[in-house]
Every structure is written in structure tokens, then in C-alpha cells.
RORO-378319 format. One record per residue: x, y, z of N, C-alpha, C in turn. Coordinates in steps of 0.05 Angstrom, whole numbers, padded with zeros to 5 digits, always signed. Layout:
REM RORO-378319
XYZXYZXYZ ...
REM end
This chain:
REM RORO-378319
+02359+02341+01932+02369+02357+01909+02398+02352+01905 +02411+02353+01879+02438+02338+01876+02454+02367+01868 +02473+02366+01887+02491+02396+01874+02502+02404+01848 +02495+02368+01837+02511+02378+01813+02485+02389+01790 +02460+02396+01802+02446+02401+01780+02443+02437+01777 +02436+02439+01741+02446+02470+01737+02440+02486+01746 +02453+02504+01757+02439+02536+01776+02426+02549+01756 +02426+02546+01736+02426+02572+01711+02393+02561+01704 +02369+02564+01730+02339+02552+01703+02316+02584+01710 +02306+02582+01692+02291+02607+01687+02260+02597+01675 +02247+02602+01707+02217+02586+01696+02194+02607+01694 +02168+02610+01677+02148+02629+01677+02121+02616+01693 +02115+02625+01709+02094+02610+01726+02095+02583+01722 +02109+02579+01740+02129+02549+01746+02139+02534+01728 +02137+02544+01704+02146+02519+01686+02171+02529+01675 +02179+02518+01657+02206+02528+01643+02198+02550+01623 +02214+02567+01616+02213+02590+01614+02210+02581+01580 +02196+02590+01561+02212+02585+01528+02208+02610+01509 +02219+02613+01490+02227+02639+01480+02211+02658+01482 +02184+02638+01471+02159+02659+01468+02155+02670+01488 +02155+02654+01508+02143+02670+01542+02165+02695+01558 +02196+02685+01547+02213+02719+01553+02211+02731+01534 +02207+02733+01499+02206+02753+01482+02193+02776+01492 +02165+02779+01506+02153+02810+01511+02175+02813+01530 +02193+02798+01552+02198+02808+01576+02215+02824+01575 +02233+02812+01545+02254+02829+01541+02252+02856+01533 +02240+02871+01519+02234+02898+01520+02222+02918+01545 +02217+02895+01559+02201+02911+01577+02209+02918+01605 +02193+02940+01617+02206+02957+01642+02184+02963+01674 +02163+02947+01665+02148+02959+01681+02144+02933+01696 +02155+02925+01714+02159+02902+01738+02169+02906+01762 +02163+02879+01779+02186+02896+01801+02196+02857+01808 +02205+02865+01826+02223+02843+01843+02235+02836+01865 +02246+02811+01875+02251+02808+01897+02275+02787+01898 +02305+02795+01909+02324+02776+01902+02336+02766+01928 +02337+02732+01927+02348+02717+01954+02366+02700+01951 +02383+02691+01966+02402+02669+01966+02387+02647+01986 +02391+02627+01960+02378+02595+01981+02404+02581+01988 +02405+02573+02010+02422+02551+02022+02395+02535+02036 +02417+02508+02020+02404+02477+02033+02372+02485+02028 +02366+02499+02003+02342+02497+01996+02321+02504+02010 +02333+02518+02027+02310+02550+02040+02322+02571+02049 +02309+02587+02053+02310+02618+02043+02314+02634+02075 +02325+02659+02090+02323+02668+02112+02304+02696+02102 +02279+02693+02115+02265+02720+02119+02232+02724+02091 +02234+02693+02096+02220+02690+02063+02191+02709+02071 +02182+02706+02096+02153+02720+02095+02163+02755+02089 +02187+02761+02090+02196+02789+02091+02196+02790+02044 +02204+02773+02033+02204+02774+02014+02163+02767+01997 +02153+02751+02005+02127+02752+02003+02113+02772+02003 +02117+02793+02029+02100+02820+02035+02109+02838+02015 +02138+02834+02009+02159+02856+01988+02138+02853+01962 +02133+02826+01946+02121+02814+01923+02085+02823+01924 +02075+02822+01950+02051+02824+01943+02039+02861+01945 +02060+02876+01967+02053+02900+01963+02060+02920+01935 +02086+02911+01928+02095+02926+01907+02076+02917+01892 +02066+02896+01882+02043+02884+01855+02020+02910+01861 +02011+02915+01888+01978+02924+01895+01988+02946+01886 +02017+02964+01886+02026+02987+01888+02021+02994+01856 +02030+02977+01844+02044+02984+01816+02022+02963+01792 +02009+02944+01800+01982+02933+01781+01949+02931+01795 +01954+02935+01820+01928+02933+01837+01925+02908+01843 +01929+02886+01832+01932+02853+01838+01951+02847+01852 +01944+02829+01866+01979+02803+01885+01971+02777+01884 +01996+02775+01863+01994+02740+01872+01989+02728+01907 +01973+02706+01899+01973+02700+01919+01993+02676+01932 +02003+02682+01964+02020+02680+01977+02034+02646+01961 +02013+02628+01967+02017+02602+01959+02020+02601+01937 +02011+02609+01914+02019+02618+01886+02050+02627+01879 +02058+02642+01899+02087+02648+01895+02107+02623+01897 +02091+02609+01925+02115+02589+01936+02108+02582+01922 +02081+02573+01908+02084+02545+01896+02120+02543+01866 +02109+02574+01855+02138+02575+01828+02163+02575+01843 +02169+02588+01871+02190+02580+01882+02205+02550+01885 +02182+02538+01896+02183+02508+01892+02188+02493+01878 +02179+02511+01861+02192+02489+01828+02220+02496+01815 +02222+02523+01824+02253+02530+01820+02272+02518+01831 +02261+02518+01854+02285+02505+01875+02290+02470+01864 +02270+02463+01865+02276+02434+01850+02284+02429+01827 +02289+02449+01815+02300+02445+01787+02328+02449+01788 +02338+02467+01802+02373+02476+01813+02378+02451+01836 +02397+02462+01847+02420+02459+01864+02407+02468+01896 +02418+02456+01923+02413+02469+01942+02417+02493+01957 +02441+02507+01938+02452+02532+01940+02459+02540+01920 +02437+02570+01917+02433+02590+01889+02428+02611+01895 +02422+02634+01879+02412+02663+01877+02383+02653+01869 +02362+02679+01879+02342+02663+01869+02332+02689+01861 +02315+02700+01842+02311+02723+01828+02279+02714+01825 +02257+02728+01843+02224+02725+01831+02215+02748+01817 +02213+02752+01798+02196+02781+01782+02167+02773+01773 +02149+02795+01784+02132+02796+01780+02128+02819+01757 +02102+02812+01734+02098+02829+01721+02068+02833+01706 +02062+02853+01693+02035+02852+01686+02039+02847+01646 +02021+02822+01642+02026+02814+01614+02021+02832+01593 +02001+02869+01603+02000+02885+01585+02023+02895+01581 +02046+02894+01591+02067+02902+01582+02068+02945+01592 +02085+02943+01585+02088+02981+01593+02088+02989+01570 +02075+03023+01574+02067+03042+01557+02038+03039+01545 +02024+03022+01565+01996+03013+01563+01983+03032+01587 +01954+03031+01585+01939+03039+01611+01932+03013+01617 +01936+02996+01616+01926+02967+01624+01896+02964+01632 +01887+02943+01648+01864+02946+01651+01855+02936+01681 +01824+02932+01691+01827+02926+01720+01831+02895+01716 +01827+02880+01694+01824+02850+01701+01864+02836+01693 +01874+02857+01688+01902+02846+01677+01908+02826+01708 +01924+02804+01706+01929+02787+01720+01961+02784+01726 +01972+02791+01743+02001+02792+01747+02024+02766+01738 +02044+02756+01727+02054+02742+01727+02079+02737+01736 +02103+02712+01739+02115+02718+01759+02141+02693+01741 +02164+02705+01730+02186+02700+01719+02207+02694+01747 +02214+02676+01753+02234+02658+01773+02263+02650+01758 +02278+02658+01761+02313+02658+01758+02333+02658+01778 +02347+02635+01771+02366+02636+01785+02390+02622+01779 +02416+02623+01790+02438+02631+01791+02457+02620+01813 +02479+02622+01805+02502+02609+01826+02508+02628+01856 +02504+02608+01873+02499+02625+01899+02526+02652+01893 +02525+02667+01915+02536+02697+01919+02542+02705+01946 +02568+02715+01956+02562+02725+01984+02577+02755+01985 +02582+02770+01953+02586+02787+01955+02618+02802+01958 +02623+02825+01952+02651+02824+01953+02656+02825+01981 +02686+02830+01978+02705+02824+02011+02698+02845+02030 +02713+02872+02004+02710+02904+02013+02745+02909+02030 +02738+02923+02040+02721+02950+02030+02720+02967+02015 +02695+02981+02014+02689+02989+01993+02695+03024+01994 +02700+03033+01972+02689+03074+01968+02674+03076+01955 +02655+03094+01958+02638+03093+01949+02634+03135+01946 +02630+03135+01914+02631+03160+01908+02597+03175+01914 +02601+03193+01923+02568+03211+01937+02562+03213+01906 +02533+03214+01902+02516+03223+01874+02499+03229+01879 +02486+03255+01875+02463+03267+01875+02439+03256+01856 +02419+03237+01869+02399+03219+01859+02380+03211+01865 +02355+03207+01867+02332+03206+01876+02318+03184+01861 +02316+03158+01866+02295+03130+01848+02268+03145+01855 +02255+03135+01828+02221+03143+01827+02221+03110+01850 +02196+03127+01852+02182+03101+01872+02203+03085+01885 +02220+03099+01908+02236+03085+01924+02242+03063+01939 +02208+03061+01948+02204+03039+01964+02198+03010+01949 +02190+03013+01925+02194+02994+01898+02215+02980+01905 +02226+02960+01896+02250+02942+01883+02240+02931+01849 +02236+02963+01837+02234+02952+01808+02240+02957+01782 +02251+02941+01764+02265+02940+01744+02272+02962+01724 +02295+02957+01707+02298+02984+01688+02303+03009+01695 +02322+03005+01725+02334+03026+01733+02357+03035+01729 +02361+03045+01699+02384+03048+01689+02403+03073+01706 +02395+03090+01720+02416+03102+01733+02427+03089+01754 +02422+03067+01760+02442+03047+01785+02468+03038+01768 +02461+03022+01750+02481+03014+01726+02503+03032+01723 +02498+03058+01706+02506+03080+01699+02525+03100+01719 +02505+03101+01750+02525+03115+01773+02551+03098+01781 +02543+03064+01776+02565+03051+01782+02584+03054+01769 +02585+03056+01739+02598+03055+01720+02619+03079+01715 +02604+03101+01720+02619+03125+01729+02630+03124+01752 +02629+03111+01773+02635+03114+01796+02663+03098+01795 +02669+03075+01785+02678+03056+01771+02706+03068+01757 +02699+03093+01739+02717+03103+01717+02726+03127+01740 +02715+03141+01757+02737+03150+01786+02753+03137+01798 +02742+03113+01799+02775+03103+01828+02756+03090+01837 +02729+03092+01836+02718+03089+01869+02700+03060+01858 +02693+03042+01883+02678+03020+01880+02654+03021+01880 +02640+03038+01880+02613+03033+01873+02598+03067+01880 +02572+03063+01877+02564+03091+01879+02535+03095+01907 +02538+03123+01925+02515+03116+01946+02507+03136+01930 +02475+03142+01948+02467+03166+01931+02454+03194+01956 +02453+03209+01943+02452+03226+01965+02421+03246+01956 +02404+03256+01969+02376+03261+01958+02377+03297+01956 +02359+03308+01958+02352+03337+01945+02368+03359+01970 +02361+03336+01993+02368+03358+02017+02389+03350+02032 +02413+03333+02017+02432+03319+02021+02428+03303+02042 +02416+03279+02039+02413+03258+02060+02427+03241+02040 +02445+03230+02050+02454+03191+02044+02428+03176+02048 +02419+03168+02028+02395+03149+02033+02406+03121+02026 +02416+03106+01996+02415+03078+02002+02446+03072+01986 +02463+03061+01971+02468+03055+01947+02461+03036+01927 +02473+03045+01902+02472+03029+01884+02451+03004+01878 +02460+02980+01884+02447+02958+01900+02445+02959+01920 +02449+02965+01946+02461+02964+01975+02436+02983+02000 +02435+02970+02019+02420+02994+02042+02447+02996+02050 +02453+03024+02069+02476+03034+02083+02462+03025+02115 +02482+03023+02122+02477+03026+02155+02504+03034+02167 +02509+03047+02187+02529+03064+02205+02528+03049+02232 +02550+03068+02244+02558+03053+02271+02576+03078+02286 +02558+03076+02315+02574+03109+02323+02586+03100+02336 +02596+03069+02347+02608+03058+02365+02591+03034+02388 +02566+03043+02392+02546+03026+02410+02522+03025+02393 +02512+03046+02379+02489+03035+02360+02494+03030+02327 +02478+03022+02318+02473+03019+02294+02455+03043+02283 +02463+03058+02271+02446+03076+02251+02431+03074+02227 +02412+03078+02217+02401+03080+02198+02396+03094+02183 +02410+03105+02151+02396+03129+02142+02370+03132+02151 +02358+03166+02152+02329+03163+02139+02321+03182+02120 +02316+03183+02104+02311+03182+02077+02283+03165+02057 +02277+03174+02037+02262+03169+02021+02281+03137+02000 +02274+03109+02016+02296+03085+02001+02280+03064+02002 +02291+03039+01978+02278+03013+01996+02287+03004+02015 +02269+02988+02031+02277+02974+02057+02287+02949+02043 +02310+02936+02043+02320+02915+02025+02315+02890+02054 +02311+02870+02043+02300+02849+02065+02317+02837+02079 +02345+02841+02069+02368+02841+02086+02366+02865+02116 +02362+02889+02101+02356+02907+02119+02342+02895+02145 +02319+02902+02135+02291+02885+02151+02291+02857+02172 +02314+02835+02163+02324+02814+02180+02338+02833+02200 +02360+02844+02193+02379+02852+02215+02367+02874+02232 +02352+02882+02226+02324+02906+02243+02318+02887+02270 +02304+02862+02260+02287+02850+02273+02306+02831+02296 +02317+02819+02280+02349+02815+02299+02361+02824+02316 +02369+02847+02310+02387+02863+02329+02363+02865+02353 +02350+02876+02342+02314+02878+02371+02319+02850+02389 +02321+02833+02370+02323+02815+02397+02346+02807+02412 +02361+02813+02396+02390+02819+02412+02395+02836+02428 +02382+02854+02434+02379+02876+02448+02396+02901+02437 +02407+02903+02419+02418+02910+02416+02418+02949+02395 +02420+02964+02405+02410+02999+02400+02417+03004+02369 +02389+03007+02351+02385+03026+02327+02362+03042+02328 +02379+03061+02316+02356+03084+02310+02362+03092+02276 +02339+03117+02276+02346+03114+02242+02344+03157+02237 +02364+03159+02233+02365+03193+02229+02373+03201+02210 +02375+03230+02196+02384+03235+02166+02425+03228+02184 +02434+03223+02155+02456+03229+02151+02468+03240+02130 +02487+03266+02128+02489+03283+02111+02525+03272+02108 +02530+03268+02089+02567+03270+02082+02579+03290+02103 +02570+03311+02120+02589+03333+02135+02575+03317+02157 +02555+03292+02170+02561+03282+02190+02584+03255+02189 +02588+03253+02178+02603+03225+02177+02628+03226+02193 +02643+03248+02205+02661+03251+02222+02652+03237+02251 +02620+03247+02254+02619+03235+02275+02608+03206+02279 +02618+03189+02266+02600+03161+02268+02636+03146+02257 +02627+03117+02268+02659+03102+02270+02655+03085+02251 +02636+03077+02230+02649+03061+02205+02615+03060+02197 +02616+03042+02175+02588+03037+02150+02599+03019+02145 +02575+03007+02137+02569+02983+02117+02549+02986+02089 +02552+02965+02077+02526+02965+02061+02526+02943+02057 +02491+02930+02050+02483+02904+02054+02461+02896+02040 +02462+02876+02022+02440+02865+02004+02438+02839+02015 +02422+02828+01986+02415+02799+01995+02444+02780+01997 +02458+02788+01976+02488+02768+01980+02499+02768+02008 +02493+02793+02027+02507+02794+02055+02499+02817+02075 +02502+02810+02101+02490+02830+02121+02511+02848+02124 +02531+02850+02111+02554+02867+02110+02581+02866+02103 +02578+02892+02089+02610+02902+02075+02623+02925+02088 +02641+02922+02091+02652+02949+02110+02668+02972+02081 +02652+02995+02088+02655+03026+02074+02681+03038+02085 +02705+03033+02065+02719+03049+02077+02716+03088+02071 +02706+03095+02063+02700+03125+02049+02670+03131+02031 +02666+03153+02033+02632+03168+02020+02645+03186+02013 +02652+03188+01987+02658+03217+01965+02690+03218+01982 +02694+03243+01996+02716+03250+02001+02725+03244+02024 +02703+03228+02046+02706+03228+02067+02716+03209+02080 +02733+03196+02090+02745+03174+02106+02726+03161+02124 +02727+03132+02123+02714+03130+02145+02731+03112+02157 +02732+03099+02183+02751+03086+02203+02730+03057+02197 +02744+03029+02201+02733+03003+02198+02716+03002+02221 +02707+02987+02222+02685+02982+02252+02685+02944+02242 +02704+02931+02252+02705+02901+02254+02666+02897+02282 +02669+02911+02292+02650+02913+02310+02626+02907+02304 +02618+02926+02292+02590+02931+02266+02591+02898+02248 +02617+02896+02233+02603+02884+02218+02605+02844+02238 +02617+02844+02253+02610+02823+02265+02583+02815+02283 +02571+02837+02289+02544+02839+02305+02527+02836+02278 +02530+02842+02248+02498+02844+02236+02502+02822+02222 +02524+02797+02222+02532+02783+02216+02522+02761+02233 +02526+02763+02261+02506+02743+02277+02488+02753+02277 +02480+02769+02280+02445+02772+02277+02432+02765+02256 +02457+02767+02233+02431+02751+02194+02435+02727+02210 +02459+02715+02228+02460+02683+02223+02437+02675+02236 +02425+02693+02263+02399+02688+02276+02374+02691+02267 +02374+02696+02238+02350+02682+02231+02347+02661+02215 +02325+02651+02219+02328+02633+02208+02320+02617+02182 +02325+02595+02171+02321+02590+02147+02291+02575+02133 +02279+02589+02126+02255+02569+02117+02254+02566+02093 +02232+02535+02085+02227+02527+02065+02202+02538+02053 +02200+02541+02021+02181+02553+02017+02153+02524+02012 
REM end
């Protein structure tokens, strides 16, 4: 693959994408998704993104593409870009939303992508917002209050927004899973969130590193006792949180160098 070819291609079940085939997409809200960074033209944790693609589909159309069906549009994406990109797979149902659809509707699967990413430097503040995503465990589209809490969050001072649930738990932000550090373990909200597949690598990782997480509520009046946060998507296994709403938090170089070798320990496959 030659670097100099465009990051920017957008295919509909593997082919190139053309007006007609995004015109419904663009009105529409009822999808979900799954977003990765490819280096050297494979992916870290791809069977963790597959399981993401085929449960949310059974969840939300009753159908899943099937596994080889996915790689196969992966595959064609990737050969159409560069060896290092963002890679964006949406799955969706062609009845479109505000339908009852039907049992034979057939899922389809829009592939985009983009100039690789590794995310900002940080650290970050991040202002508390009282917020709750329907269907949490989803990763899916037309979630205009992520946009919106940032944007406000943005016009405070502060870099981005976490969110905090009914019975004040810190559950995820914005884009981002949180994870904590009380000094020897890694913490995990727990809460009602998605498991983001970043998450899920550094889970599995750290286990074999030997190394101690657990996963408990965390409320804004615990944060005194824990020594720094992160938050972590697909661009990176970590950004270091300097503050949640009002609260300070101390850096943890510690934290984020351990979930940092642990993304680097897994490893990269081809689809």
C-alpha cells in the first residue's frame, strides 16, 4: 500500500460509496458503530471490534453481518487508503428510522476513513454533567448530547465533558472510558457505559501483566481518594485528567505509562 494514497475513501458494502447510496444515510439515526486506528494496515483488538459490530446489530436489527462479510469491506477499505488511518465501520438497517422495519430487513455496512489520530496531549478538565445515553452499551449514532455537553463544557473553561448518572456515579465521557489509579491499581468506573475496545484491550492486558483492576462506583466526593485518571478511546490508551467539575486531581505519569505498554502488548492483526 503506498502512503501517498487518499485517507479520505468512504465505501458501502465494499465498494465506493456514490451519492445515491449516502443520500438516505444522511438523515438518518438509527445505526451503530465501531471506530479503529490502522497502522501498517492492521488493526489491535479487531476480534474485540467484530463482537462490538455483530452484537449491537442482534441488539438493535435482530441480524449480524457476518464475521467474514465485515472483513471482507474492511479489506477493501484498507486497500483503497494508506497504511495508517482512522477507520470508521457503521452498520445500518436500509429501512431507515421511524419505521417498524421488518424480520427480513438485511443490515448494511458504510466503511470511512480518515487521517490516522493519536489524540490530544492533555491534560485534560473535564466538567461533571448529569447524563444518562439510552442504550449505553451501544456505540450508536445521533447522539447529539455528546456534541452539545462538549460544547458547553468548552464555553466554561473546561476541555471536554464526563458524565455523571441518576445516583451520581462517573460512568464514561464524552467520547472517552475513564479509568483511575489509587496508586497500585487501576480502577474502573461501574456504572451503566460502553465498554470502548480500547477499554477492553487494556482489561485483557493488564491481566496478563499481572497487574490489579477492579471496577467500583466512583462518585466526584470519592476522587480525593484515588491519585490521577485518564480517559481513553480508540486514538489512545491514555490521557491524563487533570480535574472532574471542581475537583483536582494529581498526574499519575504511572497510570498512564503502564496502559500504554499494555495497548503496545497487543497485538496487531490483519483483517
Amino acid at each position: 500500500m503506498s502512503s501517498s494514497r487518499n485517507p479520505y475513501v468512504t465505501q458501502h458494502n465494499g465498494r465506493t460509496a456514490s451519492a445515491e447510496d449516502l443520500a438516505p444515510l444522511a438523515f438518518a439515526g438509527f445505526a451503530h458503530f465501531t471506530a479503529m486506528q490502522v497502522r501498517g494496515g492492521k488493526i489491535r483488538g479487531l476480534d474485540l471490534h467484530l463482537q462490538r459490530l455483530s452484537s449491537a446489530s442482534m441488539r438493535l436489527f435482530g441480524h449480524a453481518p457476518p464475521d467474514e462479510q465485515v472483513l471482507s469491506h474492511l479489506r477493501a477499505a484498507l486497500r483503497a487508503g494508506p497504511p495508517n488511518l482512522s477507520l470508521v465501520a457503521t452498520v445500518y438497517s436500509p429501512a431507515g428510522e421511524f419505521t417498524t422495519g421488518s424480520p427480513g430487513d438485511v443490515p448494511e455496512m458504510l466503511v470511512r476513513s480518515g487521517p490516522a489520530a493519536s489524540g490530544p496531549s492533555g491534560p485534560l478538565r473535564l466538567a461533571a454533567v448529569p447524563y444518562e445515553r439510552t442504550l449505553p452499551t451501544v456505540k450508536h449514532v445521533g447522539e447529539v448530547a455528546k456534541t452539545y455537553f462538549l460544547r458547553q463544557a468548552a464555553a466554561q473553561g473546561f476541555d471536554d465533558a464526563a458524565f455523571v448518572d441518576r445516583r451520581g456515579r462517573l460512568s464514561e465521557a464524552s467520547i472517552w472510558n475513564l479509568a483511575f489509579w489509587d496508586g497500585t491499581s487501576v480502577v474502573w468506573p461501574e456504572a451503566e457505559m460502553l465498554q470502548g475496545t480500547t477499554m477492553a484491550i487494556l482489561q485483557r492486558q493488564l491481566d496478563r501483566l499481572g497487574v490489579p483492576q477492579r471496577s467500583q462506583e466512583v462518585t466526584l466526593a470519592d476522587l480525593p481518594t484515588l491519585t490521577g485518571a485518564v480517559v481513553m478511546n480508540s486514538w489512545t490508551p491514555g490521557v491524563a485528567v487533570r480535574g472532574i467539575g471542581e475537583m483536582p486531581l494529581p498526574a499519575a505519569p504511572d497510570l498512564l505509562e503502564l496502559l500504554h505498554r499494555a495497548f503496545q502488548a497487543e497485538p496487531l492483526s490483519s483483517p
